[in-house]
N, C-alpha and C positions, 0 to 999 in steps of 0.2 A: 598473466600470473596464474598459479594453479590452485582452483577454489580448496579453501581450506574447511574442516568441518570441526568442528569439538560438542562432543557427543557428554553431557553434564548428565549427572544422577539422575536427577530431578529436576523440577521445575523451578522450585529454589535457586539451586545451584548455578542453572541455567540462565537464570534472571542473573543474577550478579556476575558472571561470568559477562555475559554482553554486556551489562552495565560498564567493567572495567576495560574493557576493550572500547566501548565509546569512550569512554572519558580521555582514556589514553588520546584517541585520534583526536580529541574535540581538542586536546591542551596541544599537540600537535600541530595542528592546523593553527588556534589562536598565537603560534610562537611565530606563525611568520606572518598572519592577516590582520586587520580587524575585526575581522567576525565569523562566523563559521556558518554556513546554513545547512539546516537540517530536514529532511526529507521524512516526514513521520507517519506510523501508521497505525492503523487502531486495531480493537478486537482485544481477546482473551489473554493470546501469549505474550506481546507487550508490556500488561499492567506490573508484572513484578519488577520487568524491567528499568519501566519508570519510575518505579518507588526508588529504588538504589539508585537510580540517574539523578532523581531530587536529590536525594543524602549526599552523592557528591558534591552538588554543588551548594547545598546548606552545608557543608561542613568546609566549602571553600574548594575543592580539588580541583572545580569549575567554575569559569564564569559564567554564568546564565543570563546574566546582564549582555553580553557580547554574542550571543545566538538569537540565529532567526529561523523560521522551520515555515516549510509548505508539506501541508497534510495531502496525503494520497487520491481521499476519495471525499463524495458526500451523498446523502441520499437525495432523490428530487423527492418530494409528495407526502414529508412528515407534516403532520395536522400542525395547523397555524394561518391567523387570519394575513402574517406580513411577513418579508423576509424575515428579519429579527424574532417575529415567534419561531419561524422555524426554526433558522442556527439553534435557537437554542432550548430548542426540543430535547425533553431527558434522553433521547436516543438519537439525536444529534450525533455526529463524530466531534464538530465545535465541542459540543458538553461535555464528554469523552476526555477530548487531551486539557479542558480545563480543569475537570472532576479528576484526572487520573494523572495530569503531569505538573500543569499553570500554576493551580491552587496552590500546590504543596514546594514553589518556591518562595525563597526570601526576595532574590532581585528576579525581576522580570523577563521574560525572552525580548530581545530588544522592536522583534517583530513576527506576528502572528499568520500566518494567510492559510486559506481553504480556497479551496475549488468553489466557485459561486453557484453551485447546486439550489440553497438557498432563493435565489433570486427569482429561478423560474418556478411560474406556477403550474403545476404539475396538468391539473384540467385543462388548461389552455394548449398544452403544448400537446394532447393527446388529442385535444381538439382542430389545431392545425397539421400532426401528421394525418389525421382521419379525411380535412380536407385538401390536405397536399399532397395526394402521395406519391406525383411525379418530383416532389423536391427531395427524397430521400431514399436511401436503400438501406438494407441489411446487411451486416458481414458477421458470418459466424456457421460453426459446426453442429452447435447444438441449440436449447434455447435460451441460454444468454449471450447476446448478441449487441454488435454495434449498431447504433442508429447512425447513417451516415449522412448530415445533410449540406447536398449542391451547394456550393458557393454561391451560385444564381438561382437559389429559391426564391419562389412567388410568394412566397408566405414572410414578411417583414420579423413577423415572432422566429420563426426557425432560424433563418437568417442571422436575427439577434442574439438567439442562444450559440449558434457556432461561434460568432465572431467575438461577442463579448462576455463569453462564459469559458467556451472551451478552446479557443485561440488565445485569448487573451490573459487565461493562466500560464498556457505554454510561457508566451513572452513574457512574462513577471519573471518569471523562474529564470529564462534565458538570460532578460538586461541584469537580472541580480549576480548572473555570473556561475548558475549551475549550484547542483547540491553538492553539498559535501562530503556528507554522508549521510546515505538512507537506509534505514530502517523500514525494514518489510517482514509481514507476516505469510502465512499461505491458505490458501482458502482448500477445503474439502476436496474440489478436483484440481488443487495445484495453482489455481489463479491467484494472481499478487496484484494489489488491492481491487479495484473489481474487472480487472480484464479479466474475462471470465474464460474458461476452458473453450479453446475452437476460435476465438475469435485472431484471427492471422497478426502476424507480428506487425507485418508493414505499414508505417504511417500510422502508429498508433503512439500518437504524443497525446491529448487528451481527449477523452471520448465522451460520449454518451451512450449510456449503456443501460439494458433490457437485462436482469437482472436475472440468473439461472435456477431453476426451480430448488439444486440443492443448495445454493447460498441462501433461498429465502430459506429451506425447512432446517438450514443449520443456524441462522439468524434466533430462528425460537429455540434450536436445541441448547443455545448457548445463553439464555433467559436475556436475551434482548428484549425481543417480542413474547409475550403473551401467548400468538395463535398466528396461522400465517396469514390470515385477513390485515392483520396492521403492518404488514412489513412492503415497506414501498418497492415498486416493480423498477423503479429507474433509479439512474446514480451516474454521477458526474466521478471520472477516474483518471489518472496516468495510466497510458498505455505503457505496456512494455520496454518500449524502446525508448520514452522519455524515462522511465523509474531509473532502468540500469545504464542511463547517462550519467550517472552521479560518479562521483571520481571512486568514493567507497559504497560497498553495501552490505550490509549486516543482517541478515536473514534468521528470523527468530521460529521456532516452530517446539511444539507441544502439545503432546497429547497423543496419541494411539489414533485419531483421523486422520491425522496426518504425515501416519508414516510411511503407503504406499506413492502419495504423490512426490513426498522429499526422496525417496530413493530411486522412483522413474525419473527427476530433473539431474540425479549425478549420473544413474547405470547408463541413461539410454540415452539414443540423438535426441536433440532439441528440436520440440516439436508444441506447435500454439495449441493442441490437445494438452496440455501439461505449461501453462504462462511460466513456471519458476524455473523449466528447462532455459529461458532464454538467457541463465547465468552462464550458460555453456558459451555461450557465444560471447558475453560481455566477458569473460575470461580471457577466451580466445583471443581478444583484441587489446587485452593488458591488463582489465580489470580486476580490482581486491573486491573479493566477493568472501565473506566469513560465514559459514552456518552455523549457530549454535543452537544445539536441541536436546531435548530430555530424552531418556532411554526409551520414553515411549514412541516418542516420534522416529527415532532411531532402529526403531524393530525390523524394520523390511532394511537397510542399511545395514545392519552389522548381518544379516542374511547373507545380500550382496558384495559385502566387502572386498574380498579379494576382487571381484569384477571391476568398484568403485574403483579399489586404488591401481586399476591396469591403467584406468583411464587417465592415471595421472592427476588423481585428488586426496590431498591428505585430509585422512582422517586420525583426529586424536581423541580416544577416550580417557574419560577422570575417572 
């Protein structure tokens, strides 16, 4: 199918525009399932989103009672003595979709899941690649990068993280039957949730990930953190190729950062320099892939336009 784009005012306009277009798919989807699972993601350009996504279904348009969602990403090394202080660390992503979506329903999502980022402890686990380091390698262009560790690690902890941290989301997601529809944002140099710039497409269902110096320094520009001393180096994520498995995906973007990377992922080949280029390809293969973005995000795109729409991508301005 050929990615479609709607290019809103603002960021207002933008948020409700995706908001109606989920809801649309979610009642969709609930007319012929049980339930609908939702693929969700954090950061700035979402929050308005989910404000109008709550309003529909407090006002009924939705049932939110019949939705389940797996979140994108998580960070490893937020301060906390236990799993459970972490999740639910103020800079949490847990905190995040309950501070910014959870709270603000009447019925509940019928089921909640994150990436178990939580569980590992961050000292530990930089203490077994320090002393493993034939169990693991690197994959990446820049320096956010994949930790990749052997199946047949020596080290029992690495081991445990691969298998029942970031295998074992994969197959949650898989026995539940796949998302429905995801929801993704775009990070500074184009990565969608933290598969970060450079890191190759292939075999990236869920990673662990060394986190790229401008997602931490955009972490603080966007008042997460403080300073970059408290912003964690690693993060548990969908790779690429698991996110745009999802049957839909709805690509939110906002703000003037992110207009050179949303219009390198429609003008130019697909390329893991740019993770949100890999729509080109989930297109390619039949995928409904939606961008909706504010005029800011839009500025290097309506540049490009005509090149945009040779390629065979509608774009609609409001």
């Amino acid at each position: 199918m050929p990615i479609r784009v709607i290019i809103a005012r603002d960021y207002d306009q933008a948020s409700e525009i995706a908001a109606i277009h989920a809801a649309e798919e979610i009642r969709n989807i609930l007319a012929g399932h049980w339930t609908c699972l939702l693929g969700l993601a954090t950061g700035k350009s979402p929050m308005g989103f989910y404000q109008h996504l709550a309003r529909a279904a407090r006002e009924g348009r939705i049932d939110s009672s019949r939705l389940s969602s797996y979140n994108l990403d998580e960070y490893i090394g937020l301060p906390g003595r236990t799993a459970k202080e972490r999740s639910r660390h103020p800079q949490s992503y847990e905190s995040f979709m309950f501070r910014e979506l959870f709270e603000l329903l009447d019925k509940k999502f019928r089921e909640v899941h994150f990436p178990g980022a939580h569980l590992i402890e961050k000292e530990k686990m930089e203490e077994e690649l320090r002393a493993h380091p034939q169990d693991w390698t690197e994959s990446g262009k820049r320096c956010g990068r994949a930790v990749l560790i052997r199946p047949d690690a020596t080290s029992s902890y690495l081991r445990w993280i691969r298998e029942a941290v970031l295998e074992a989301y994969a197959k949650k997601i898989e026995r539940a039957g796949g998302i429905d529809l995801q929801v993704v944002g775009v990070g500074g140099r184009g990565h969608v949730g933290f598969h970060e710039s450079g890191i190759p497409f292939e075999n990236s269902r869920v990673l662990l990930v060394r986190l790229d110096d401008n997602t931490v320094g955009n972490a603080v520009a966007d008042g997460h953190f403080s300073r970059r001393e408290e912003v964690p180096r690693f993060a548990v994520t969908m790779g690429a190729e698991l996110i745009y498995r999802a049957r839909r995906v709805l690509l939110l973007a906002m703000g003037s950062r992110k207009a050179k990377p949303v219009a390198l992922s429609l003008a130019e080949h697909p390329t893991d320099d740019v993770p949100i280029s890999y729509g080109q390809i989930y297109s390619d293969r039949g995928g409904d892939l939606l961008y909706v973005i504010d005029r800011e995000a839009a500025a290097d795109v309506l540049q490009r336009l005509d090149e945009i729409r040779s390629r065979g991508v509608i774009v609609e301005a409001q």
